[in-house]
C-alpha positions as CSV (number, residue, x, y, z in Angstrom):
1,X,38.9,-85.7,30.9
2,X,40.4,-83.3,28.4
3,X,37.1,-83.5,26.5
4,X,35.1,-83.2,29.6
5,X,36.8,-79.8,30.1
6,X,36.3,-78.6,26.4
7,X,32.5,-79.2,26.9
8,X,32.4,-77.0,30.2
9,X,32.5,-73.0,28.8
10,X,29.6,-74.5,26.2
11,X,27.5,-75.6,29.3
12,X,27.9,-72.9,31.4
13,X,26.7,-70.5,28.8
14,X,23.7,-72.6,27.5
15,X,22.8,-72.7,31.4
16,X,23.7,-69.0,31.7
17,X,21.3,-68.5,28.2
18,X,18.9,-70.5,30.4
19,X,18.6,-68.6,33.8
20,X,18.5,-65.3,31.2
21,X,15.4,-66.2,29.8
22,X,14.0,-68.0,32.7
23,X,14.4,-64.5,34.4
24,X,12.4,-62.8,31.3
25,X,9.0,-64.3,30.7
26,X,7.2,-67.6,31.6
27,X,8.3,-70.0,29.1
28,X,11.0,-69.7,26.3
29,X,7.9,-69.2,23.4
30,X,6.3,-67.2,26.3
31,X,9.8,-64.7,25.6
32,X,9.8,-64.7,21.9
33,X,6.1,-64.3,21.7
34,X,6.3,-60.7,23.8
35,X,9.5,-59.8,22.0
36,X,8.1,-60.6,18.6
37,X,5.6,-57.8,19.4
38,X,7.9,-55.4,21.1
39,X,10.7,-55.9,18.6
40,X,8.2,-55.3,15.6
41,X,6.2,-52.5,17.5
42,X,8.0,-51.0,20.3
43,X,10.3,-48.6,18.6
44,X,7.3,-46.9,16.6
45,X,7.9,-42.9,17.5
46,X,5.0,-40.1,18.1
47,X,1.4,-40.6,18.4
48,X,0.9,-43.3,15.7
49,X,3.0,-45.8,17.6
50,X,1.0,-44.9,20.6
51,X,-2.3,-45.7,18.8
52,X,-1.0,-48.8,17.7
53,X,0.7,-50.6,20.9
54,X,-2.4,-49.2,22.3
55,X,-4.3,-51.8,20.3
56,X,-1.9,-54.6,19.6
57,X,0.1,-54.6,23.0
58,X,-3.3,-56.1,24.6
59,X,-2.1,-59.5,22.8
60,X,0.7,-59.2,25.2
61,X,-0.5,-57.7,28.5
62,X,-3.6,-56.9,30.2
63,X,-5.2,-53.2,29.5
64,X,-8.3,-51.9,30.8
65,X,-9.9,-49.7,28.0
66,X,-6.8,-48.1,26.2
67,X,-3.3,-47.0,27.4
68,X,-0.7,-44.7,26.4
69,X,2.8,-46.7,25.5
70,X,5.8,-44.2,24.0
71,X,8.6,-46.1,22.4
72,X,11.3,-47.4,23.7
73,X,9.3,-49.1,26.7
74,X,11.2,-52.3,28.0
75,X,8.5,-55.3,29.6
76,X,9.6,-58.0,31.3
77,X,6.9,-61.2,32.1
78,X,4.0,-58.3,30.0
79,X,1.3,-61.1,31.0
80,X,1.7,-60.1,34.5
81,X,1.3,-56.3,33.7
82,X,-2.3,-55.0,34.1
83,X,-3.0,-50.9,32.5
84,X,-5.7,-49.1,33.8
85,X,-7.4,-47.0,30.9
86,X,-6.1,-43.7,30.1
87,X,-2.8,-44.9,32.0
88,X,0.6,-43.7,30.7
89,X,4.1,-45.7,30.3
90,X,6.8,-42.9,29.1
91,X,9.8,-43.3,26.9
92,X,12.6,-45.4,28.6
93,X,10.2,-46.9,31.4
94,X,11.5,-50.6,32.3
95,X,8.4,-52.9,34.3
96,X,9.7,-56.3,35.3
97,X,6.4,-57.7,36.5
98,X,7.9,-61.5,37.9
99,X,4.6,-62.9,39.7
100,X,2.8,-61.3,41.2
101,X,2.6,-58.5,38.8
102,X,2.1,-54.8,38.2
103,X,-1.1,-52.9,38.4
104,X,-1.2,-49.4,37.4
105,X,-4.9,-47.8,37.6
106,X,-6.3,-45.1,35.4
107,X,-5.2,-42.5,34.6
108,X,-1.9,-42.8,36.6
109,X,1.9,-41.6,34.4
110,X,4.8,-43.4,34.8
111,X,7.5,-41.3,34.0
112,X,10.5,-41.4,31.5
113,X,13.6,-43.6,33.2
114,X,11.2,-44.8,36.1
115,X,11.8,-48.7,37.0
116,X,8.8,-50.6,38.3
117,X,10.8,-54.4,39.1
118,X,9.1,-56.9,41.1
119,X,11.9,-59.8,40.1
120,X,10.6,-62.6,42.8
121,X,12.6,-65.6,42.3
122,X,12.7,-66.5,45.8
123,X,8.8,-67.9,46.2
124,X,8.4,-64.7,48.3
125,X,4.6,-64.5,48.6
126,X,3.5,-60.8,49.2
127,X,5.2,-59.6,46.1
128,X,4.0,-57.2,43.6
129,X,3.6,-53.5,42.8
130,X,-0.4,-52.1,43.0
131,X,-0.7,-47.9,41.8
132,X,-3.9,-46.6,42.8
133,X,-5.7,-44.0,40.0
134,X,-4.3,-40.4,38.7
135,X,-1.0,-41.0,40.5
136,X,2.2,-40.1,39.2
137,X,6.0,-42.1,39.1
138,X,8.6,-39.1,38.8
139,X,11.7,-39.5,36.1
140,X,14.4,-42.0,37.6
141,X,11.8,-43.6,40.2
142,X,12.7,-46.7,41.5
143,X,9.9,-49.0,43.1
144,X,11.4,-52.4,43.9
145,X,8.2,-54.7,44.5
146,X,9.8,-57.8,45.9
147,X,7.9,-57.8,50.0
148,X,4.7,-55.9,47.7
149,X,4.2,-52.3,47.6
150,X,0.8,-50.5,47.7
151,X,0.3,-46.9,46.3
152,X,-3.3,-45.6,46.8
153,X,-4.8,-42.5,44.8
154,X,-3.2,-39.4,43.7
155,X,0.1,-40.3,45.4
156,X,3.1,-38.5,43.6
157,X,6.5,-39.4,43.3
158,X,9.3,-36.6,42.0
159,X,12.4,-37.1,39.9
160,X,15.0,-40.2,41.4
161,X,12.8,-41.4,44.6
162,X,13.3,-44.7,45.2
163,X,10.5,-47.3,47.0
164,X,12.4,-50.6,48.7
165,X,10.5,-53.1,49.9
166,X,13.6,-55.5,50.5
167,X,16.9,-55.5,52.2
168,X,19.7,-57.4,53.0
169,X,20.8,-59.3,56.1
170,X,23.9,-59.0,56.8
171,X,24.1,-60.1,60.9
172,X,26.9,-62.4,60.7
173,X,30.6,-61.2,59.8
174,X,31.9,-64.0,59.3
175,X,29.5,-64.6,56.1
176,X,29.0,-62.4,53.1
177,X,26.1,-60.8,52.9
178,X,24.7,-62.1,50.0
179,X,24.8,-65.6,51.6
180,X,22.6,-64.3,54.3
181,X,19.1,-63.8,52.6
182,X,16.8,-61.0,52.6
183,X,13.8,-59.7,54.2
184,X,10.6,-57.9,52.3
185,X,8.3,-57.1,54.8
186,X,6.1,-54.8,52.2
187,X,5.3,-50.9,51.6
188,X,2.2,-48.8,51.5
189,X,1.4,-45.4,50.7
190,X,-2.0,-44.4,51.0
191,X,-3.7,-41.9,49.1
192,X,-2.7,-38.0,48.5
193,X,0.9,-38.8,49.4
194,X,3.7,-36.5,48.0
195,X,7.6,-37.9,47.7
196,X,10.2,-35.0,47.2
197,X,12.7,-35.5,45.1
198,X,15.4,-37.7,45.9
199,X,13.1,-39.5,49.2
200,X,14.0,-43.1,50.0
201,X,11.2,-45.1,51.3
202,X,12.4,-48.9,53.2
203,X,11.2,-52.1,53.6
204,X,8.3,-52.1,56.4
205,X,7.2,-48.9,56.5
206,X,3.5,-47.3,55.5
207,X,3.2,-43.7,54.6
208,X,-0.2,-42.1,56.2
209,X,-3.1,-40.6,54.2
210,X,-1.9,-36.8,52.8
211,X,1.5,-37.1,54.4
212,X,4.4,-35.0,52.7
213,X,8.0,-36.6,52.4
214,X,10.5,-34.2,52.1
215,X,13.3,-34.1,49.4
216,X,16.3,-36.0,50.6
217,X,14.7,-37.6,53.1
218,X,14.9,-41.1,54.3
219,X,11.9,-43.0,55.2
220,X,12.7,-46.0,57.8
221,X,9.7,-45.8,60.0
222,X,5.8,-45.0,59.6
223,X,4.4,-42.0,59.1
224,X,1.6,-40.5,60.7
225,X,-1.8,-39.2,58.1
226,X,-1.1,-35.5,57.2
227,X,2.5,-35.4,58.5
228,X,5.5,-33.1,56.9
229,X,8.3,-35.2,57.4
230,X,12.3,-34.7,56.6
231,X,16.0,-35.6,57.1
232,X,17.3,-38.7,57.0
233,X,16.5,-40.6,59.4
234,X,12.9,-38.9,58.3
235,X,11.4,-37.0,61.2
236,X,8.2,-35.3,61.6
237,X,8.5,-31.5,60.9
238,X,4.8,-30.3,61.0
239,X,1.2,-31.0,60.7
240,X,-0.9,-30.3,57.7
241,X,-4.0,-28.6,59.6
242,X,-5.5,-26.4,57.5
243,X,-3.3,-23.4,58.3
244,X,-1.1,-21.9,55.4
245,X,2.7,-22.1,56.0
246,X,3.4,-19.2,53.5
247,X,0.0,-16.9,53.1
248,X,2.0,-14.9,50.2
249,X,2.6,-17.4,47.9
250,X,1.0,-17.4,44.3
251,X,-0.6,-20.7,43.7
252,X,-1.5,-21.8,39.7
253,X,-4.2,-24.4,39.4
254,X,-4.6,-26.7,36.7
């Protein structure tokens, strides 16, 4: 028995080792195949190590044409990651792509600090995380991908919004919550969409063509095509119809 108990702490971490790299690629020589690559390339500063992951990094993930890759990128299961061409990945992004993978399309910047996790291990089939063309993932985004979120074109996203698409149960009181499952019901945002800074979106909910999410705001039902809305829960506060809201302003085009 005495040896028995000796053995445990060994077996617990080799299983712990186990679940870690079972929650990091496809296979154990799936894992040290993408890490040989990100370990050798991934730090490589400035526009040369851009060139070069924009070449080499297609041995590791799927990229349409070329994409822009700054160091310091963390990818997590990189064969489930598909680039569109011209697409951008900033310094400090972290994509966990766990079936059934990230898309981003062309021309669309992910941000520096911005998370894009999908982490399925509960055979939840609607997962994933699909970003339409020239949209943009603000600095500290969060987009959790677990009940599959859907961005459409030219939607942006400002600094530290975060994009749910699971949540807890937690009916019973005489359970913990974390005994109780979750749901993931799945979120889209169609195209032209604008998240302030700060905006929660949650599980369930689909965010209309052209609407405008207010800073601080909290997103827990849908909202209507070409809709201001604010406050937490969100609300709508006006329509976009044309009409200017502030005639004076200066506006600067690109």
């Amino acid at each position: 028995m005495a040896e028995r108990v000796k053995e445990e702490p060994s077996e617990r971490m080799l299983a712990n080792i186990r679940l870690y790299l079972s929650r990091q690629a496809d296979s154990v020589a799936r894992y040290f195949y993408e890490q040989f690559f990100i370990i050798l390339l991934g730090w490589i500063p400035t526009v040369f190590g851009i060139a070069v992951r924009s070449v080499l990094y297609k041995l590791i993930l799927k990229m349409d044409g070329f994409a822009a890759i700054e160091n310091n990128v963390r990818l997590r299961f990189a064969n489930y990651i598909r680039l569109g061409h011209g697409s951008y990945l900033d310094y400090g992004t972290y994509l966990h792509a766990c079936p059934n993978g990230i898309e981003i399309g062309s021309g669309t910047i992910v941000m520096h600090g911005a998370v894009l996790h999908v982490y399925n291990f509960r055979g939840m089939p609607n997962s994933g995380i699909r970003i339409g063309r020239d949209s943009l993932v603000g600095e500290y985004s969060i987009i959790r991908g677990q009940g599959g979120v859907q961005i459409g074109d030219r939607v942006y996203t400002s600094p530290f919004t975060q994009i749910i698409a699971v949540n807890h149960v937690f009916d019973d009181p005489n359970r913990p919550f974390v005994e109780q499952g979750i749901t993931a019901e799945g979120i889209v945002i169609e195209d032209d969409v604008w998240l302030g800074a700060g905006a929660v979106v949650t599980d369930g909910v689909r965010v209309g063509k052209g609407a405008i999410v207010a800073a601080g705001a909290v997103v827990t039902q849908d909202v209507p095509a070409h809709t201001v809305v604010g406050g937490v829960p969100a609300k709508p506060i006006r329509q976009i119809d044309g009409s200017a809201s502030k005639p004076d302003r200066r506006i600067f085009h690109l």
